[in-house]
FIFIMI-168576 format. One line per field, with one value per residue (C-alpha): x negated, y, z negated; residue in three letters; chain. Coordinates in nm, 4 decimals, m for minus. Each point is the difference from the previous one (the first is absolute). Layout:
# residues N
xx <- X ...
yy <- Y ...
zz <- Z ...
type <- ala ...
mol <- A ...
# end
This chain:
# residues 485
xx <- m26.8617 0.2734 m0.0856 0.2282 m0.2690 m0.2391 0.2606 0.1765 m0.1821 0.0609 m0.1852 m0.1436 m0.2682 m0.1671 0.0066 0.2674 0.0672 0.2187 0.3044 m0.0008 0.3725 0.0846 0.1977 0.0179 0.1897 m0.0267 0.0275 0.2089 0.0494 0.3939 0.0119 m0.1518 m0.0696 m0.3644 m0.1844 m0.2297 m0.1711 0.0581 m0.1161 m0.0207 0.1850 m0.0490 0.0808 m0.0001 m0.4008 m0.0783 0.2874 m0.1754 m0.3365 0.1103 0.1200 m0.2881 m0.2119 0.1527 0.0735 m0.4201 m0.0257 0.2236 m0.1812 m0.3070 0.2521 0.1858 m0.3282 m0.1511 0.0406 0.3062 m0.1648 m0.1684 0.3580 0.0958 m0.3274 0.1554 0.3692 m0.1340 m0.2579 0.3269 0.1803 m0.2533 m0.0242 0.3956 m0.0668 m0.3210 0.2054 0.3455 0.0583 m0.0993 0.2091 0.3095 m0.0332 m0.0081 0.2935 0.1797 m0.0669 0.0020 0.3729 0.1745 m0.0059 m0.0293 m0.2746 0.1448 0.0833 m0.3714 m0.1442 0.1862 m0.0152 m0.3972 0.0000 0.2079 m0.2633 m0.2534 0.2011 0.0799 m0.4093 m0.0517 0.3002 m0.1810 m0.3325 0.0530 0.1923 m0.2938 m0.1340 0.3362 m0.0271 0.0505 0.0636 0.1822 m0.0551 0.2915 0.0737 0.0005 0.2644 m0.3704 m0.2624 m0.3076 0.1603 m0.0607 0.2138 m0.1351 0.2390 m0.1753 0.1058 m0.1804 m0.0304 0.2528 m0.2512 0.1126 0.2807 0.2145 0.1394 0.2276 0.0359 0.2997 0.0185 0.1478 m0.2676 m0.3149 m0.2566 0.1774 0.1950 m0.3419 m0.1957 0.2513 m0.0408 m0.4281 m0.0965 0.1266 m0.0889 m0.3259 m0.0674 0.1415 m0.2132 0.1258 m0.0236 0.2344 0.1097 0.2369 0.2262 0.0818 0.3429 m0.0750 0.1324 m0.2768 m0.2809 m0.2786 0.1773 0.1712 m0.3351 m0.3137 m0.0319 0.0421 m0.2804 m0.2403 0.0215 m0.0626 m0.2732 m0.1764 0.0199 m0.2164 0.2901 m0.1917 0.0964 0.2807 0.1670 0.2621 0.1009 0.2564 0.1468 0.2501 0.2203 0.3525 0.2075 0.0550 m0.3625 m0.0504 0.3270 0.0111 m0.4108 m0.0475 0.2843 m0.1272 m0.3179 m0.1072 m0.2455 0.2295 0.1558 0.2160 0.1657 0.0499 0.2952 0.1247 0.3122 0.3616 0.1863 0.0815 m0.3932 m0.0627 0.2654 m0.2094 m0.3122 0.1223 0.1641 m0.3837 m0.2245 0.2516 m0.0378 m0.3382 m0.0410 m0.1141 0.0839 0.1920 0.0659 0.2289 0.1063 0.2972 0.2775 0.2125 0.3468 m0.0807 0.2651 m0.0432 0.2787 0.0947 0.2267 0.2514 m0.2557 m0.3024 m0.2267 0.1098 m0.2193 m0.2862 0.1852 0.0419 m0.4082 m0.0628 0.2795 m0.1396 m0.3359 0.1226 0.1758 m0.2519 m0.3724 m0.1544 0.3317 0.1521 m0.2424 m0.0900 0.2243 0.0605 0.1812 0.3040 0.2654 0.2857 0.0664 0.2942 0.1455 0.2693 0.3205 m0.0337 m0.2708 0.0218 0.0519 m0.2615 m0.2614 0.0958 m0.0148 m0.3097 m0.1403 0.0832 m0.1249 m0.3643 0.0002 0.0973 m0.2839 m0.2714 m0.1951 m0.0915 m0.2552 m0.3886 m0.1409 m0.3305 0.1544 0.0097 0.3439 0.1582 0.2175 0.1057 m0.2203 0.0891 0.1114 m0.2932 0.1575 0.2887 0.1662 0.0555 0.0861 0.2204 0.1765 0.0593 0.2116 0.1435 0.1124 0.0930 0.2390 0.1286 0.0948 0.1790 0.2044 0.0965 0.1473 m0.3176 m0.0372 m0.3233 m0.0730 m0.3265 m0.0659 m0.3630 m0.0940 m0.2689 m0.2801 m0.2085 m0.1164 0.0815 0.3280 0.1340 0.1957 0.3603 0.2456 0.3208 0.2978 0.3041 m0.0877 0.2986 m0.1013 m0.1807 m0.1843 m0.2906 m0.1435 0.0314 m0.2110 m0.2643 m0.3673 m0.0020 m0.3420 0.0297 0.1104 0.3524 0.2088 0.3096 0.2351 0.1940 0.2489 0.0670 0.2473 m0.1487 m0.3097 0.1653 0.0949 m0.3558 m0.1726 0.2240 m0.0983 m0.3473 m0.0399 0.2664 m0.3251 m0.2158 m0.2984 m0.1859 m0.2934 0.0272 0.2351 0.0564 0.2903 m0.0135 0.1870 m0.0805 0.0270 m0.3187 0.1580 0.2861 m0.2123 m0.1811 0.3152 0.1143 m0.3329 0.0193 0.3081 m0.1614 m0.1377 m0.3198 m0.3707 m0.0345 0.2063 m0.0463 0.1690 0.0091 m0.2413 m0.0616 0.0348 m0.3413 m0.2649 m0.2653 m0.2861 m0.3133 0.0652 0.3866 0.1384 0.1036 0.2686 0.3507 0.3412 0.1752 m0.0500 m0.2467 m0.2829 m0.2067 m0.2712 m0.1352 m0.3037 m0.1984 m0.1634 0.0690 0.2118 m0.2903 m0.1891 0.2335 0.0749 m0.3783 m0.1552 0.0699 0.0071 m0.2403 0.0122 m0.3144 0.0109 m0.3104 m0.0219 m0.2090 0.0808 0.1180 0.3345 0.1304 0.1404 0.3094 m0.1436
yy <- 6.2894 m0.3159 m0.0005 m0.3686 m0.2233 0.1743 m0.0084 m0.2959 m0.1187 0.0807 0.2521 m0.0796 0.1276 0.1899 m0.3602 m0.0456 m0.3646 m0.2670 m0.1074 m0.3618 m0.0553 m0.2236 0.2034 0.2928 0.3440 0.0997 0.3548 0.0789 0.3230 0.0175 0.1513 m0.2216 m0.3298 m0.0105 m0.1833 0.3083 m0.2534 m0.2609 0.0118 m0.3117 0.0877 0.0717 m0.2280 0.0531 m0.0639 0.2833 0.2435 m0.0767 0.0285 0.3678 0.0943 m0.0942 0.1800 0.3048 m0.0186 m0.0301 0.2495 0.2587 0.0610 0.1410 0.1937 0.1988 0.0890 0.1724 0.3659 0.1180 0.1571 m0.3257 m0.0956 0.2714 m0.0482 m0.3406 0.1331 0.2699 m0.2086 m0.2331 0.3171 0.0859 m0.3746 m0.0235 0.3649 m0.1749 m0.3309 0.1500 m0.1037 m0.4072 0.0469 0.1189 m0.2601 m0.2619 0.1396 m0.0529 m0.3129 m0.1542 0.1848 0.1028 0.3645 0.2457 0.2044 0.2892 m0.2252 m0.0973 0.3184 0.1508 m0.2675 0.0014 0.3640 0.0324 m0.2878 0.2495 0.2539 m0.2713 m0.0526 0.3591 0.0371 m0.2791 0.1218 0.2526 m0.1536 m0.1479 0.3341 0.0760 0.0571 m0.3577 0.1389 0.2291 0.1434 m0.0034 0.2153 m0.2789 0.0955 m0.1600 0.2436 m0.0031 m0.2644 0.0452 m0.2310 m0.0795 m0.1604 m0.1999 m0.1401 m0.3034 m0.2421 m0.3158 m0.1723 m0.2369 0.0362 m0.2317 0.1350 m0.1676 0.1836 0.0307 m0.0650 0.3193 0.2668 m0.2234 0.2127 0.3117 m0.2114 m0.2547 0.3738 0.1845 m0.2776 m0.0694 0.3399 0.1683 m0.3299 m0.0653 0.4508 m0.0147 m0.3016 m0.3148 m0.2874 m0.1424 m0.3362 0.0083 m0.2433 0.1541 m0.1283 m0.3035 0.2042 0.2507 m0.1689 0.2028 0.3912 m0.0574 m0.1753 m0.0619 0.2965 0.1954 m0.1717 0.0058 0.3780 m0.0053 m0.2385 0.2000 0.3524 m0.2161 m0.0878 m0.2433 m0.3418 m0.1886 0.3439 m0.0717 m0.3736 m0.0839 m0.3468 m0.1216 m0.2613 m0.0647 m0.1102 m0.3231 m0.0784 0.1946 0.0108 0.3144 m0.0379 0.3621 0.1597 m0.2169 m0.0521 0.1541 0.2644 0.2825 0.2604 0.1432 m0.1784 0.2755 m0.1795 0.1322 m0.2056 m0.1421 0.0254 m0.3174 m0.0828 0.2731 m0.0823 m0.3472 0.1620 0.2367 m0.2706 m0.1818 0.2794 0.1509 m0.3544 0.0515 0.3496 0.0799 0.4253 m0.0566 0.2963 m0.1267 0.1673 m0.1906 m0.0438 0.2964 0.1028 0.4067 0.2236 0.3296 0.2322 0.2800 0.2703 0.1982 0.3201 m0.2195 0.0956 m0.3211 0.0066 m0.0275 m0.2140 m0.2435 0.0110 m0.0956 m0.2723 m0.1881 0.0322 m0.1241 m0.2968 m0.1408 0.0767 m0.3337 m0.1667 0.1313 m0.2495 0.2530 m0.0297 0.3661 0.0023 0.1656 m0.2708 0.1663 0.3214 0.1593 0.2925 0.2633 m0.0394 0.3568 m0.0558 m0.3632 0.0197 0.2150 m0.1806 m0.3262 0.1041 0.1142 m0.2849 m0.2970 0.1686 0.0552 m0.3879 m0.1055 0.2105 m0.1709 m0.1856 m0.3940 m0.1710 m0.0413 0.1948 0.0435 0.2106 0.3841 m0.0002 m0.2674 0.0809 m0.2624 m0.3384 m0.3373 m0.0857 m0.2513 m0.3361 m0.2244 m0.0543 0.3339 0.0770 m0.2867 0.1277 0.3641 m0.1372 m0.2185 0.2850 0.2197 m0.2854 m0.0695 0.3920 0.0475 m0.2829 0.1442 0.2689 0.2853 0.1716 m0.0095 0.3343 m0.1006 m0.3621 m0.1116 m0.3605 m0.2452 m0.0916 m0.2069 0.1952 0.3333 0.0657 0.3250 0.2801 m0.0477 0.2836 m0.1695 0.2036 m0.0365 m0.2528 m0.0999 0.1405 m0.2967 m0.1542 m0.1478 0.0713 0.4197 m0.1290 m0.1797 0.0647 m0.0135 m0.0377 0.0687 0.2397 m0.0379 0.3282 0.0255 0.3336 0.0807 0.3052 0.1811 0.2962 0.2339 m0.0289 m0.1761 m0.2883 m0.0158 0.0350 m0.3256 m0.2071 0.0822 m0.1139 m0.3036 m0.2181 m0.2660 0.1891 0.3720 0.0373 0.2984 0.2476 0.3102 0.3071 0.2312 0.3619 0.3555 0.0676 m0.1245 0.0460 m0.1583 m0.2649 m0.0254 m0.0051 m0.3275 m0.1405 0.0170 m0.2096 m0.3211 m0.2582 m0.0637 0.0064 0.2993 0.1907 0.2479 0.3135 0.0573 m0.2381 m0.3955 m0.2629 m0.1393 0.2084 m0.0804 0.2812 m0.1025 0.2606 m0.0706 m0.2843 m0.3082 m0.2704 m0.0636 m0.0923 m0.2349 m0.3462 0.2375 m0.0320 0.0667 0.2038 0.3109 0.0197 0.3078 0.3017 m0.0074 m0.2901 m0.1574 0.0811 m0.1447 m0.3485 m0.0880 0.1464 m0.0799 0.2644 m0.0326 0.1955 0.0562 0.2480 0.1459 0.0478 0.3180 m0.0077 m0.2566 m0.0978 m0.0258 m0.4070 m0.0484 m0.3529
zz <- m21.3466 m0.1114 m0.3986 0.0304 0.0145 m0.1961 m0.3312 0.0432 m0.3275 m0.4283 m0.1118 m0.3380 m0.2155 0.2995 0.1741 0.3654 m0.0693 0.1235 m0.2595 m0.1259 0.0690 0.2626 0.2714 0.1402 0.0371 0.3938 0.0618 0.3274 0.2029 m0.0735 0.3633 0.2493 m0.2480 0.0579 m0.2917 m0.1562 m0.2671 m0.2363 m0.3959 m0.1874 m0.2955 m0.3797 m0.2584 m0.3772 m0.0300 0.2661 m0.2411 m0.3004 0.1192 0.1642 m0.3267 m0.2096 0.2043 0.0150 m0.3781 m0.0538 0.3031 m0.2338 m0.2740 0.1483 0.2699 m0.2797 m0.1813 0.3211 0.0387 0.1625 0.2774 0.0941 0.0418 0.2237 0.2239 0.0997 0.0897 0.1692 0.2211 0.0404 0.1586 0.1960 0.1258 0.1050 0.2095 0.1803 0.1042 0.0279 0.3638 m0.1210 m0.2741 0.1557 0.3037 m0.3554 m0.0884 0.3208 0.0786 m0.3748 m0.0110 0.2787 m0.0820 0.2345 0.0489 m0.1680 m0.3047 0.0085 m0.0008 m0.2586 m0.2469 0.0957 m0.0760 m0.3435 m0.1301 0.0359 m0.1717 m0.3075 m0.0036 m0.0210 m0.2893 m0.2003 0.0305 m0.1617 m0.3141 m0.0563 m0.1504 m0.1427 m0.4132 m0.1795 m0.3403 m0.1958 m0.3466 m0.2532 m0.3617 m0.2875 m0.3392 m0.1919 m0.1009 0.1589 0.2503 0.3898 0.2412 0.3630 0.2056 0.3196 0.3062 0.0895 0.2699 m0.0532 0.1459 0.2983 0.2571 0.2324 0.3074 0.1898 0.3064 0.2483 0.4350 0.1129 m0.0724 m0.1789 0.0609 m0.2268 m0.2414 m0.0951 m0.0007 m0.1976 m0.2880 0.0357 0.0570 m0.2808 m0.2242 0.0896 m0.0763 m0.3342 m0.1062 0.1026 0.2625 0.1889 0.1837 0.2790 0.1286 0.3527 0.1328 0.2487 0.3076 m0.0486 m0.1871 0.2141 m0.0053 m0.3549 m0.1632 0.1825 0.1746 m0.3197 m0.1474 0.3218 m0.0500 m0.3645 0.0212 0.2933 m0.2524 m0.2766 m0.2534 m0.1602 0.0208 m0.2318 m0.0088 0.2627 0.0871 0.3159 m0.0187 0.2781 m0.1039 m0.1038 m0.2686 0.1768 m0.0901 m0.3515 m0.1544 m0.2300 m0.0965 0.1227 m0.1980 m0.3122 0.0005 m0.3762 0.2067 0.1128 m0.1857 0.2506 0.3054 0.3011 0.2209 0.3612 0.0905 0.0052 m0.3499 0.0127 m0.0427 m0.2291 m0.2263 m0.0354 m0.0594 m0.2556 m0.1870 0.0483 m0.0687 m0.2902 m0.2085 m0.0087 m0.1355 0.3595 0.1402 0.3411 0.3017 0.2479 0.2902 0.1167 0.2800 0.0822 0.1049 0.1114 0.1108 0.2685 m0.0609 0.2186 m0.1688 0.2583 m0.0230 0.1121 0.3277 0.1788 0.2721 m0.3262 m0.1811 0.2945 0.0303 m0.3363 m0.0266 0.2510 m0.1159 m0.3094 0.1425 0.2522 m0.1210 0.0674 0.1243 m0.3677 m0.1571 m0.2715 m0.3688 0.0180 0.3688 0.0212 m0.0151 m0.0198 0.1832 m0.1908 0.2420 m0.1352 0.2239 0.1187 0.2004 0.0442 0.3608 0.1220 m0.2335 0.1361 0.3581 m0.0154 m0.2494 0.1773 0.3672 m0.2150 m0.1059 0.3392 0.1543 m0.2195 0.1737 m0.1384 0.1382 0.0035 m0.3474 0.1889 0.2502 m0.1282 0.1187 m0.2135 m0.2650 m0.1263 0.0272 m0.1280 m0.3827 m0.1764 0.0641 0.1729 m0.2295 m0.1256 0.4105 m0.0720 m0.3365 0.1000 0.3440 m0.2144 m0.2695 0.3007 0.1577 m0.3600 m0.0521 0.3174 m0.0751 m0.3347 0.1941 0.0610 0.3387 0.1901 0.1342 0.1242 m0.0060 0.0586 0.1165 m0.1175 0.1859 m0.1818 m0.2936 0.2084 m0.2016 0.1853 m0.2270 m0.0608 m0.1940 m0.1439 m0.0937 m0.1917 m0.2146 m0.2778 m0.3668 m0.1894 0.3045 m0.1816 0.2855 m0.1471 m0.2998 0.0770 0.1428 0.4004 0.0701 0.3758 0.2662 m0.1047 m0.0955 m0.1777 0.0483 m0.3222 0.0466 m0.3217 m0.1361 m0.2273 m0.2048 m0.2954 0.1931 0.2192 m0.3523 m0.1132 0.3384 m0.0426 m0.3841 0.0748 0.0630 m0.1882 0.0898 m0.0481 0.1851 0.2170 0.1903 0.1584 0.0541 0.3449 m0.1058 0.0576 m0.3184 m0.1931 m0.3612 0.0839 0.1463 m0.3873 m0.1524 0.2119 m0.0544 m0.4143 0.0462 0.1209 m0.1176 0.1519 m0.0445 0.2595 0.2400 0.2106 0.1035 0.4276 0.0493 0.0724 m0.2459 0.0770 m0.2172 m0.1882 m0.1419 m0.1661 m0.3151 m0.0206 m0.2290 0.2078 m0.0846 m0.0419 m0.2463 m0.0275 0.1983 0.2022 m0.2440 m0.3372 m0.0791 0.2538 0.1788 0.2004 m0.2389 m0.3750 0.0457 0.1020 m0.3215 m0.1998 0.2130 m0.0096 m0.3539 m0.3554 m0.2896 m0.3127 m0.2790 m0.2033 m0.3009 m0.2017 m0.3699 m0.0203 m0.3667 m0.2484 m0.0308 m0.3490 m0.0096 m0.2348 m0.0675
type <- unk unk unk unk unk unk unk unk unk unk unk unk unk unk unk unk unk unk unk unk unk unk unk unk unk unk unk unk unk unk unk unk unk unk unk unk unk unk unk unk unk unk unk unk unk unk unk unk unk unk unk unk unk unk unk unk unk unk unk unk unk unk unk unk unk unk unk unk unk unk unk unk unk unk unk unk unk unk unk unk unk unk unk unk unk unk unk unk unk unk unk unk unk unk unk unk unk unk unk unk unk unk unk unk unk unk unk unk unk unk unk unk unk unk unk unk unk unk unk unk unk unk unk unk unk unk unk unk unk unk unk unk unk unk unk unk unk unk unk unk unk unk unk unk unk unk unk unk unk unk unk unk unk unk unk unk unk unk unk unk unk unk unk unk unk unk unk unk unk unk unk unk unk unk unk unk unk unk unk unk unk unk unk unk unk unk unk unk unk unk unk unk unk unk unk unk unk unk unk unk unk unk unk unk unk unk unk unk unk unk unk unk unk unk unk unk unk unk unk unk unk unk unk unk unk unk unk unk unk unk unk unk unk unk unk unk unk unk unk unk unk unk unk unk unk unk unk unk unk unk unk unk unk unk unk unk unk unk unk unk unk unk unk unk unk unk unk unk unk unk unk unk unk unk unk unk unk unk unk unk unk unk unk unk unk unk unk unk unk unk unk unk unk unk unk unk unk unk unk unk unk unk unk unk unk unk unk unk unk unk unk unk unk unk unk unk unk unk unk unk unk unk unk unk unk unk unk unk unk unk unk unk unk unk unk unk unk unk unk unk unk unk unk unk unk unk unk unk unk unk unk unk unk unk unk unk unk unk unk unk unk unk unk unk unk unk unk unk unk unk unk unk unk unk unk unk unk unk unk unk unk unk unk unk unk unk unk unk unk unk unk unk unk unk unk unk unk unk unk unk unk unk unk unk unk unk unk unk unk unk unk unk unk unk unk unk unk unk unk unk unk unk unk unk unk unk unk unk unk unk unk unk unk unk unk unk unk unk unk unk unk unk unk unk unk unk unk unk unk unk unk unk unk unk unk unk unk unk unk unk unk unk unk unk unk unk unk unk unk unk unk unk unk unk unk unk unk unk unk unk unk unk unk unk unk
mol <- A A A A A A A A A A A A A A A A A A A A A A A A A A A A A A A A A A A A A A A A A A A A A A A A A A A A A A A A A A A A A A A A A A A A A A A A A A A A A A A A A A A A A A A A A A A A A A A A A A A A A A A A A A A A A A A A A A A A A A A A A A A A A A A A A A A A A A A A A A A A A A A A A A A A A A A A A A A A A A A A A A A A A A A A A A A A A A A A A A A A A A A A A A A A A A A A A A A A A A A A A A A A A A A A A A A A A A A A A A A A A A A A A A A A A A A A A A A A A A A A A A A A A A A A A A A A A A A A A A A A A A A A A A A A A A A A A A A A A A A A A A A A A A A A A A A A A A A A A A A A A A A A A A A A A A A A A A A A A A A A A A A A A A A A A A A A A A A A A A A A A A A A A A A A A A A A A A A A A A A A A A A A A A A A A A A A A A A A A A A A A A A A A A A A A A A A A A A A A A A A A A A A A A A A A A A A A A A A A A A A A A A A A A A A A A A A A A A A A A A A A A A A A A A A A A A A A A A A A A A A A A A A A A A A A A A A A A A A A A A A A A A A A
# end
């Protein structure tokens, strides 16, 4: 089953429609090139019309019962489990994942629907003492009433879900702007499912387009109280400065910059397994990848060894093929920037251990070594199968390479010693790290997000409650209070 053709349309108001703007986005299988569909795109009348319709649609939504609510997430879970395979082969093509990426991002969806239905039963109110005789204060959480997502390439599918699932339980609807290199997985897919488990219609809204053609309408448009952003900093700095002018709640998860670090006591046959996990999940296209790899020079050696012969064994190629590690990144021209960055670094002086060549959009891995202290190259986001090898003396000085960056996503420490592996963890500055383990997590109930230039705002669990409800306060007079005017 190819959902391309089927989806290639807005979704609007419970209507698939053709956009009114006059060109269109054509979505491409990054590995072979093949033309999968083309959607006319969105322009400011199709954003405005999504958003008045799911502000009307809202209303009604957040007065039904909350198990009415979890009826619909749980018919969407059991929806994703019936078409899993069509999903997954989606994902592949639409992507360039593998089918290992595929499967697991299809399966921690279902996990993320299960988590939000049930916070749709979750207690929205709390009941607080008053200093006032006869006074009783309730304190409610309540709906903020309309959301925009604006949802990322790399895994669309969870990062769009993560936002609409736990938005549309707690009350709310939703319009998504899926990125334009996955406007089927990262939007219209999402709301095929929702729309086949009887979420009424207005609720959730997918329009494909691009700033090209709308400007900032969809940040600014007076509807939405929060603005949910998956992206580069350099874009979410813009839409916080946007959406903060106008009073408007932002969670963005942003660019990152995540170190690895292996302590001399580490298992380094383990640690070597989950560094390059961390590094090349889809072709390191994922903001919480393992950039840097920061190695204690005790065991430098042996970890290298054994690190770059792991890389060179992966095998790039075909992400349909079970086989395939590592399949192509999502366009030219980033094939074309991360040989370019690569060529740029080894003439500043880094080593290429393993050094992987380009083949159209098949960019295969490379390990650099021994680049000089304050490469910019050490600081920025690699988005791609590119991994740098930082040797460091003590835990002082890896603790000081590790927080010497703009960003503070994610991150992750290999010892034997778990305490001591807390103890490293407390000193850095990030949004989560993890102790003998890989950078890349992410857990339905655990808060989500990052410091720094990595973000604003957490998603996932109670983090979740508190990005997409408002508080009211309502207090009771059971008596009479005695007015001093």
């Amino acid at each position: 089953m190819s959902y391309f053709n089927e989806l290639a349309h807005q979704y609007i108001d419970g209507e698939w429609l053709t956009g009114s703007g006059s060109w269109d986005i054509i979505d491409i299988n990054p590995y072979n090139g093949e033309k999968l569909s083309s959607i006319t795109v969105a322009t400011s009348l199709e954003v405005d019309r999504a958003y008045r319709a799911a502000e009307c649609a809202q209303r009604k939504w957040a007065a039904s019962g909350a198990y009415e609510r979890r009826a619909v997430l749980s018919r969407a879970v059991d929806i994703i489990e019936e078409r899993a395979d069509a999903i997954v082969e989606t994902i592949v093509d639409e992507l360039g994942g593998t089918r290992l990426k595929a499967e697991y991002e299809v399966r921690i969806c279902q996990e993320f629907l299960r988590a939000a239905a049930g916070q749709a039963l979750r207690p929205m109110g709390r009941l607080l003492p008053s200093p006032v005789d006869g006074k009783e204060n309730r304190v409610h959480r309540v709906p903020v009433g309309v959301i925009g997502v604006i949802s990322a390439f790399n895994f669309p599918f969870l990062v769009t879900m993560k936002s609409v699932a736990p938005a549309l339980a707690l009350g709310n609807a939703v319009v998504v702007k899926p990125h334009q290199n996955a406007p089927i997985v990262g939007g219209a897919l999402v709301a095929k499912i929702f729309e086949d488990a009887g979420l009424p219609a207005g609720l959730l809204n997918v329009v494909v387009t691009d700033s090209a053609e709308i400007g900032d309408s969809f940040i600014a448009h007076p509807v939405p109280k929060v603005i949910s952003f998956t992206g580069s900093d350099r874009v979410g700095r813009h839409i916080a400065a946007t959406a903060g002018g106008l009073f408007k709640r932002v969670i963005l998860e942003l660019s990152g910059n995540s170190a690895l670090v292996v302590l001399e006591d580490a298992d380094i046959d383990y640690a070597v397994q989950a560094a390059v996990f961390s590094r090349f999940l889809y072709q390191g296209q994922v903001s919480m990848a393992a950039n840097r790899i920061l190695v204690d020079r005790a065991v430098e050696p042996e970890f290298t060894e054994r690190f770059t012969a792991a890389v060179a064994a992966l095998r790039t190629g075909d992400p349909r093929d079970p086989e395939t590690r590592i399949g192509p990144v999502i366009s030219a021209f980033q094939a074309d920037a991360l040989t370019a960055l690569v060529d740029q670094a080894i003439a500043d002086g880094a080593t290429a251990l393993v050094r992987g060549r380009t083949r159209g959009n098949l960019v295969e891995p490379t390990v650099l070594a021994g680049l000089p202290e304050g490469s910019p190259l050490l600081a920025q986001e690699i988005f791609g199968p590119v991994a740098l090898l930082v040797p460091f003396e003590g835990e002082d000085e890896a603790v000081r390479i590790v927080n010497d960056s703009p960003y503070g996503l994610s991150g992750a420490v290999h010892t034997k010693d778990v305490e001591r592996g807390v103890r490293f963890a407390r000193r850095i500055v990030s949004g989560m790290f993890h102790v003998n383990d890989s950078t890349v997590q992410d857990d339905p109930l655990v808060a989500f997000g990052g410091e720094k230039m990595s973000g604003m705002g957490r998603l996932n669990g109670e983090a979740a409650v508190e990005a997409f409800t408002t508080q009211k306060w309502m207090s009771i007079q059971h008596g009479r209070t005695q007015f001093p005017l």
